[in-house]
Backbone bond lengths (Angstrom), bond angles and torsions (degrees), N, CA, C in turn:
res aa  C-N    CA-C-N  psi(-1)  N-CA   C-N-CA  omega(-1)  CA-C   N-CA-C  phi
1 X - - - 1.439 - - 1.513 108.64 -
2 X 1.392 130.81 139.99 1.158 137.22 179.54 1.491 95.15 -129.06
3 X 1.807 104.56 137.76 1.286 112.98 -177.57 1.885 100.84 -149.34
4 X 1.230 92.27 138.01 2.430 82.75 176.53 1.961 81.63 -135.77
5 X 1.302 107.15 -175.62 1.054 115.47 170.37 1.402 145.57 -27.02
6 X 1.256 101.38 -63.21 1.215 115.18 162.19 1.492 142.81 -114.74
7 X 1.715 95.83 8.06 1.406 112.22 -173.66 1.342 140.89 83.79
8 X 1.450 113.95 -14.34 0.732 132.27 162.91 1.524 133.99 -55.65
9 X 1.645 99.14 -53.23 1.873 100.69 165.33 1.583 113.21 -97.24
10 X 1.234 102.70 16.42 1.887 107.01 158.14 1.726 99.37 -107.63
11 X 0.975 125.76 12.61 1.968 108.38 162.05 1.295 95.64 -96.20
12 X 1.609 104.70 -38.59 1.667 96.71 -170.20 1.442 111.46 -46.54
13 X 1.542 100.29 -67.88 1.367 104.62 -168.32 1.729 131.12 -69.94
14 X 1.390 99.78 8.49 1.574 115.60 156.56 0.755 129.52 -98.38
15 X 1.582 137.82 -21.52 1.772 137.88 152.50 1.484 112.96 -75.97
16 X 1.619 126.70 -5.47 1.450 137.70 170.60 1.880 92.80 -83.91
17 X 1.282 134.06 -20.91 1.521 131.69 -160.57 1.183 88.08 -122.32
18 X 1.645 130.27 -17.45 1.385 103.47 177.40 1.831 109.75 -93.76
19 X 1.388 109.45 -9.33 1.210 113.14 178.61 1.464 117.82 -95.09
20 X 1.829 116.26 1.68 1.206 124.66 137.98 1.115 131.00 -78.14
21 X 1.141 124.83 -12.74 1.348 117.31 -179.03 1.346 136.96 146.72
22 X 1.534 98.65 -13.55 1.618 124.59 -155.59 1.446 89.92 -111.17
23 X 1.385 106.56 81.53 1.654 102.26 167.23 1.268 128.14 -66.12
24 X 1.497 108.47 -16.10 2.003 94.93 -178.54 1.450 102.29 -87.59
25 X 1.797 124.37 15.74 2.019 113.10 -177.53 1.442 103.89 -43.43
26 X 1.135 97.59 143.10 2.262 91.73 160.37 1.215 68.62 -165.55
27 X 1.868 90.48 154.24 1.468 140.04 168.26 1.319 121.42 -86.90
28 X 1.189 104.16 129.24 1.809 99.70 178.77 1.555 100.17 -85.25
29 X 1.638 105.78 117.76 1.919 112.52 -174.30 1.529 79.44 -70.29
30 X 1.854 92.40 147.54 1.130 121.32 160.28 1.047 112.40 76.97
31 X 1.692 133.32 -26.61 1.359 120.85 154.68 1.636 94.46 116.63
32 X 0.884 96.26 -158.06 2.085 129.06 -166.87 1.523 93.11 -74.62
33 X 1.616 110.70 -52.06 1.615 139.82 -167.36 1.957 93.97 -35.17
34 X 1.617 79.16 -79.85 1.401 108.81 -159.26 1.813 105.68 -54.10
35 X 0.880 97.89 -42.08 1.574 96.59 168.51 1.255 128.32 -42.32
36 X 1.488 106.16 -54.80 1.712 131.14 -177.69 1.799 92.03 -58.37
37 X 1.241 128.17 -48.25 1.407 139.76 -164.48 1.398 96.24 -70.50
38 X 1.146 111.18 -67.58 1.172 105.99 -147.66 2.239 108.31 -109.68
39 X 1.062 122.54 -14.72 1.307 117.11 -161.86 2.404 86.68 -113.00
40 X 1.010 103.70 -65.57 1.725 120.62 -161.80 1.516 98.25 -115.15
41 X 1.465 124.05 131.30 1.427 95.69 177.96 1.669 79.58 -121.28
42 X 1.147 122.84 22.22 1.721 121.78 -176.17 2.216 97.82 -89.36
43 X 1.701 101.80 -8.66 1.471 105.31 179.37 1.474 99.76 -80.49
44 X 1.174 136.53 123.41 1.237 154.99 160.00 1.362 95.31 -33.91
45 X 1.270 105.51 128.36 1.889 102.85 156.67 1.924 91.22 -120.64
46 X 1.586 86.13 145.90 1.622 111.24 152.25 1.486 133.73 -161.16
């Protein structure tokens, strides 16, 4: 799983790993952010 802030440079770098080879890459949507919001809000956002 690849995840950055906002998700944005974790899609990148999971369709760059899925076009190496690593078919299960996925992106965490929305990032680190969205998590804190919406899944754990005990994850620090900044």
């Amino acid at each position: 799983m690849c995840y950055c802030h906002h998700g944005v440079r974790s899609l990148h770098a999971s369709l760059i790993l899925g076009a190496a080879g690593f078919k299960d890459a996925v992106s965490l949507r929305g990032g680190i952010d969205a998590w804190s919001q919406l899944v754990d809000p005990a994850v620090p956002r900044y």
